[in-house]
N, C-alpha and C positions, 0 to 999 in steps of 0.2 A: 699605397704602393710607392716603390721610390725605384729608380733607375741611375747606374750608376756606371758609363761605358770611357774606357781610356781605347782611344784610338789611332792610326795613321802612325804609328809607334815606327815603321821603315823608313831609315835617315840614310841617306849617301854619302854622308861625311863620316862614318864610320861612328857615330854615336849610336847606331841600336844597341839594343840589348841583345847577348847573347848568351845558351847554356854552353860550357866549359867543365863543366865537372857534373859528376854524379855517381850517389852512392845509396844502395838498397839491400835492404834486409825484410825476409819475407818465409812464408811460408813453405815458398817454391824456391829460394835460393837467396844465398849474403852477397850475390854479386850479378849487374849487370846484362854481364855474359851468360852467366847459368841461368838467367830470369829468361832472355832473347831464346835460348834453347826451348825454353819450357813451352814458350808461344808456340814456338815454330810446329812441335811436336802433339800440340795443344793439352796439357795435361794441368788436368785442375790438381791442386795441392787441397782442397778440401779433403778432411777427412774427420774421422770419429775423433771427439775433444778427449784428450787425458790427463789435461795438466792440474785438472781438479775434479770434486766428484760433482758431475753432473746428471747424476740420481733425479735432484729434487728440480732443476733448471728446466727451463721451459726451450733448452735448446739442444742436442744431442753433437751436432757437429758444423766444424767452423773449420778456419785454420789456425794451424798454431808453428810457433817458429820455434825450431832442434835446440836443443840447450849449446851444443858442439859450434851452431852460428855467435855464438854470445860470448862463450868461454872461452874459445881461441882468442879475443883480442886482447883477453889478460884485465881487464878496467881495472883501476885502483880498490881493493876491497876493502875496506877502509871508509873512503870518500864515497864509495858508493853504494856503501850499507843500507839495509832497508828500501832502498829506490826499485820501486817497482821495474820489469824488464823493459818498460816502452821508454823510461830511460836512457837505459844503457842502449838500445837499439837506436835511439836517434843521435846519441853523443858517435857510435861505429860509422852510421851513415854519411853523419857530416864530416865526419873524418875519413870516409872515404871519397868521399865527394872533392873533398879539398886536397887531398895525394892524386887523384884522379884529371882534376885541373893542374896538376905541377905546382901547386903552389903549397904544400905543403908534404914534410919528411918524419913520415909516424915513425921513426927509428927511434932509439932510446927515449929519450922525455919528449920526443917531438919540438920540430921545429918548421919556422918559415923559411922556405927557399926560393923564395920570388919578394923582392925588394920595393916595388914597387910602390905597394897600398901599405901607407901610413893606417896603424893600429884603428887610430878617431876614423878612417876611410873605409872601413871593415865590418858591411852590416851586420845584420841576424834576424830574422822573421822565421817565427816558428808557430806550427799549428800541431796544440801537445793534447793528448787524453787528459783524465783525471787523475788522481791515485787511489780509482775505485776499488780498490782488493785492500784496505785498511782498516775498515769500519771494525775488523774484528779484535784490533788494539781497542774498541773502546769495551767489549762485551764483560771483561772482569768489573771495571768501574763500573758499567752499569748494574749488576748482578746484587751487586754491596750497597747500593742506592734506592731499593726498591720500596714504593710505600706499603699501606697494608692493603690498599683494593688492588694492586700488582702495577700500578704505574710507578714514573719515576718520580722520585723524591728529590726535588730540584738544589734543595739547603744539604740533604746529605750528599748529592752528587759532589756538591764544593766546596764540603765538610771532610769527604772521607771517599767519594768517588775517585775524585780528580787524580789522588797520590797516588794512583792503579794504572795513570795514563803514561808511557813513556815519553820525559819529556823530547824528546825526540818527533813524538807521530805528526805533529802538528809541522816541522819542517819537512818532512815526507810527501806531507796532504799538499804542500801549495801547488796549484795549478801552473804556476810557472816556474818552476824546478828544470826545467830542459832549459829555457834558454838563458836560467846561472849560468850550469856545466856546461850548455856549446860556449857560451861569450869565454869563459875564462879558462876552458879547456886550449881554443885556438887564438884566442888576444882577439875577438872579433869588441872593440871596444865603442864602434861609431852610429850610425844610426838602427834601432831595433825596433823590436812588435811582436805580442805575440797574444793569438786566440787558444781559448780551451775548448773543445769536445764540441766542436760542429763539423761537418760533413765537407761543409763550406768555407771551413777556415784555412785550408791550405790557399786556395783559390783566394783570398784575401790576401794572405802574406804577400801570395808571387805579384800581384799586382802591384801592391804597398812596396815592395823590394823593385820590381823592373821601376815605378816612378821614383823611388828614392835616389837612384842610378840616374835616371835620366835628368834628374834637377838637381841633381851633385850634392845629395844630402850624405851621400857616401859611394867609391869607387867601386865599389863590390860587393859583392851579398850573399850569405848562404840563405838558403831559402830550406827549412827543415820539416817534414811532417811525421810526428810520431802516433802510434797509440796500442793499447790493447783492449779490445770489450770481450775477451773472456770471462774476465772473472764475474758473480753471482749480481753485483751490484752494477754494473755496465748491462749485464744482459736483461737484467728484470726491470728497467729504466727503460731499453730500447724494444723492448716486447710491448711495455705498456705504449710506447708513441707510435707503432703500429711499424716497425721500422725491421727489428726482426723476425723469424720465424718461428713458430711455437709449433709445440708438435699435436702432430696430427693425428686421425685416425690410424692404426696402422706404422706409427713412430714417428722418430724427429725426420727432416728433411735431410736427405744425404748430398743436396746439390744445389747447385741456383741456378735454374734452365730460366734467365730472365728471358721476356717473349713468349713466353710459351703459356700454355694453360698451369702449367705446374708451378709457375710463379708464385707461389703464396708468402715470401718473404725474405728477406736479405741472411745469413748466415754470419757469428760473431769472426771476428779473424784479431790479427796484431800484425806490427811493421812497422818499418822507419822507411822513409827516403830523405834526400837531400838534394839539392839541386847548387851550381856554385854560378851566379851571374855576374856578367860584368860588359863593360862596351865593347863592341866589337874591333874598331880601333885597338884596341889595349890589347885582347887577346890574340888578335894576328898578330900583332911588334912583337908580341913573345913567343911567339910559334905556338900557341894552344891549340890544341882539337876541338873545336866546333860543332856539338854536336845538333844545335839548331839556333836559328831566330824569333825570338821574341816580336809577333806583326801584328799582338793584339791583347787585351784581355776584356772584359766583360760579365757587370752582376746585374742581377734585377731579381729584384723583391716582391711577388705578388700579393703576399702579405695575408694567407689564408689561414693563417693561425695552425695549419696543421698539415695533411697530405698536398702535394701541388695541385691546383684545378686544373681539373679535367678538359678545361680548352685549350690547355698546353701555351698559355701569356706569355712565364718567363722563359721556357724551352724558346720558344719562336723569338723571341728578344733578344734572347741570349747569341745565340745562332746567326741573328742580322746585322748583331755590332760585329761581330766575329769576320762576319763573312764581306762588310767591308772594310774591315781593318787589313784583313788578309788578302783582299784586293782578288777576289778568286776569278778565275775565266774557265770558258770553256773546256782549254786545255789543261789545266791543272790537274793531277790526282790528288785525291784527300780520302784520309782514314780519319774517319768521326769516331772519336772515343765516349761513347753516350755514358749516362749514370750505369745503367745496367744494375741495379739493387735488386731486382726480381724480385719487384712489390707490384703486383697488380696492375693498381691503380697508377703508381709513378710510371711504370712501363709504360702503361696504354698511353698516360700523357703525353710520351717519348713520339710513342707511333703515330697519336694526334700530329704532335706538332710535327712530324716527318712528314707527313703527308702534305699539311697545308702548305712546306715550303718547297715540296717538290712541283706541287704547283705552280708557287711564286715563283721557282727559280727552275724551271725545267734544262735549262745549260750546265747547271750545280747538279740534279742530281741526274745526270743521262746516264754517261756508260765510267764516267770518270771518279765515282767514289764508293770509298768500302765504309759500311757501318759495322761496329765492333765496341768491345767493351772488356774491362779486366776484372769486375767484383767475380765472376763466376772461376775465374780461375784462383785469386785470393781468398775470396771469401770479403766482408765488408770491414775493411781498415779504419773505419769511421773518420779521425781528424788526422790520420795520416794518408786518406785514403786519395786525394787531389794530388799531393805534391808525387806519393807512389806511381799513379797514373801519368801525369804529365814526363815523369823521369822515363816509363818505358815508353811514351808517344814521340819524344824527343830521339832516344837512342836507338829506336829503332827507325825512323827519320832517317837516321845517319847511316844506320847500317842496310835501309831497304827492302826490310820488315816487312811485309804487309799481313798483319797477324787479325785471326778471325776470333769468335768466340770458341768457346772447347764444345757447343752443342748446335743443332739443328733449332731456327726459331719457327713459332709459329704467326709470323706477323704474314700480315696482306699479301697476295703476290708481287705487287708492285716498291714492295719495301724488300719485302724477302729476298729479291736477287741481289738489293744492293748488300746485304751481310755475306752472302755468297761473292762477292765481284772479288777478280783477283787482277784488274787495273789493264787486263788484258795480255796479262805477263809483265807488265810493267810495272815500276814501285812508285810511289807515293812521294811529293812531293813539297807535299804539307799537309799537316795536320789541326787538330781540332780535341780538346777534351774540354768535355760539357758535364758540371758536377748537379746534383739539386740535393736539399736540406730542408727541413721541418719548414713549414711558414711559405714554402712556393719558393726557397732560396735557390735562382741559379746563377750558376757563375762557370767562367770559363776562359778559354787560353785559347791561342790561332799562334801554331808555329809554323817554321819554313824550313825546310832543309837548304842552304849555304849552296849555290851553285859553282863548282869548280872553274 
């Protein structure tokens, strides 16, 4: 097991961290604003998958994001041949993200309009999918390569296979192809990082990005999460680690009612977010929008080799660095952004460890917090899925949001009013998104809404 908590992160001298910018691309909307509608109105963007033939696929529906979000912002065709969509979606987000903090002018070739942050002072953490929809560049080569009992013929593959491969597939495949295009798309030249295809890797970056800030490894940071597990090789991957949903008696699953009996597994989806940090000092002298503070983040490893254990370790771990990074009281309202995958087993964890710390902290959970969650309206964004949540936990912080799930749960009585609480007419005051990943990975953020 390993434990792994940054804390007490609230300075008075104007060094915290704060978000400033944000930009999202999603199933349910390419912007902020239309995303905040969709909560409000609670409408899940799940629906029936068409972007390929999902016949043979062990999944029937997810989310998927309109061609018309992508194709409006023109990308270069050219420099972004072949690049799968999660991509272009994370290069849109962080460029909106960075117009959205004023620090940056998409008009012709784009430029920077905030002078401030030297190039070398300009980070990038990014948590990117794979470039699973490729594998069928290899199917000619392999076809040509075949021995006589029907295996591959390893000497003819690099004989006579290979010349079938474009050379090209191989720069398509790398795993960190996103944070090329973000560094050199926006001059983000100074300190970077970047995870593939975990749950948990957004929630790494922002961490790795708020302390890179904080110990002047660099003045600012795009914090970017992309991904897509639509396609055939993503989804037959995340079926077998028990992670998606396979279809059932009766067909695939049309929804993710996480909490409920009907939970039987998370649903494929795609998206970008982005997030733009920097200290708060800095971003008041420039008059920036604020849309939260950075009071905490927090991982822990239970190290279970596969679903989280059922006594709910790193949920309640996670939750206690949080809760006193975030310095919470009585009176605070807090909107808890749980995993919400509507897998069973990770659910009930969830409800395990709500329980035991509504005990511990009966002041934390009285009449002052709403529990809620965002897979069921996206669908599972897999390694863009942390920084998408943390972006609508923030901006709607700012705007006084207090958004529910899109369904009725079937947890405890005593859990179940707090998904139902609506702060008593009042909004939320800080917040909380708590991610988990294969292995018992959780990890997680404590923000603050900026008191006027």
């Amino acid at each position: 097991m390993s434990n792994i908590e940054n804390q007490d992160f609230k300075n008075e001298d104007g060094s915290a961290i704060v978000i400033t910018g944000i930009g999202i691309i999603s199933p349910a909307a390419d912007s902020i604003a239309a995303t905040l509608e969709t909560l409000k109105n609670k409408k899940s963007a799940i629906k029936k998958l068409e972007k390929n033939d999902y016949g043979t696929m062990p999944v029937g529906y997810g989310g998927e994001i309109a061609a018309e979000y992508i194709s409006k912002y023109k990308l270069d065709p050219i420099k972004f041949k072949g690049f799968q969509s999660y991509i272009h979606c994370g290069v849109i987000a962080a460029r909106n993200a960075l117009c959205d903090a004023g620090l940056f002018d998409a008009s012709g070739r784009g430029s920077w309009i905030y002078g401030g942050y030297e190039e070398t002072m300009r980070g990038a953490f990014v948590s990117s999918g794979v470039n699973g929809n490729n594998a069928e560049a290899l199917f000619e080569a392999f076809s040509v390569s075949g021995d006589s009992g029907g295996g591959l013929d390893i000497a003819k593959f690099a004989a006579t296979g290979a010349g079938f491969i474009h050379p090209k597939w191989i720069l398509t495949a790398l795993s960190n192809n996103l944070i090329f295009f973000i560094t050199s798309e926006f001059g983000l030249k100074g300190d970077n990082n970047n995870t593939a295809f975990s749950a948990a890797g957004g929630a790494y970056m922002l961490a790795a990005a708020e302390r890179a800030i904080r110990e002047g490894a660099c003045d600012m940071a795009v914090v970017c999460g992309a991904d897509s597990i639509v396609n055939w090789q993503a989804v037959d991957e995340l079926v077998k680690l028990g992670i998606l949903n396979d279809k059932h008696e009766g067909g695939a699953a049309v929804s993710m009612p996480a909490y409920t009996a009907g939970a039987l597994g998370a649903l494929p989806s795609e998206g970008a977010a982005a997030l733009v940090l920097e200290r708060k000092k800095t971003a008041a002298g420039r008059g920036a929008r604020i849309y939260a503070e950075i009071s905490g983040c927090a991982q822990y490893c239970e190290g279970t080799g596969g679903a989280p254990s059922g006594g709910a370790e790193g949920f309640v771990k996670v939750f206690e660095a949080l809760h006193r990074s975030a310095k919470l009281t009585e009176n605070d309202n807090i909107l808890l952004n749980l995993n919400a995958a509507s897998i069973s087993g990770w659910d009930n964890a969830e409800l395990k460890g709500l329980e035991i710390l509504s005990e511990k902290y009966p002041e934390t959970f009285g009449k002052n917090i709403k529990l809620t969650g965002l897979k069921p309206y996206f669908g599972h964004t897999f390694s863009a899925s942390f920084v998408m949540e943390t972006a609508v936990a923030a901006a709607a912080l700012e705007s006084g949001l207090a958004y529910g799930l899109p369904h009725e749960t079937g947890a405890p009585a005593g859990l179940n009013r707090l998904f139902e609480n609506d702060f008593g007419g009042g909004k939320s005051d800080k917040s909380m998104v708590i991610t988990a990943c294969i292995g018992g990975n959780y990890a997680g953020v404590a923000l603050e809404k900026l008191q006027a």
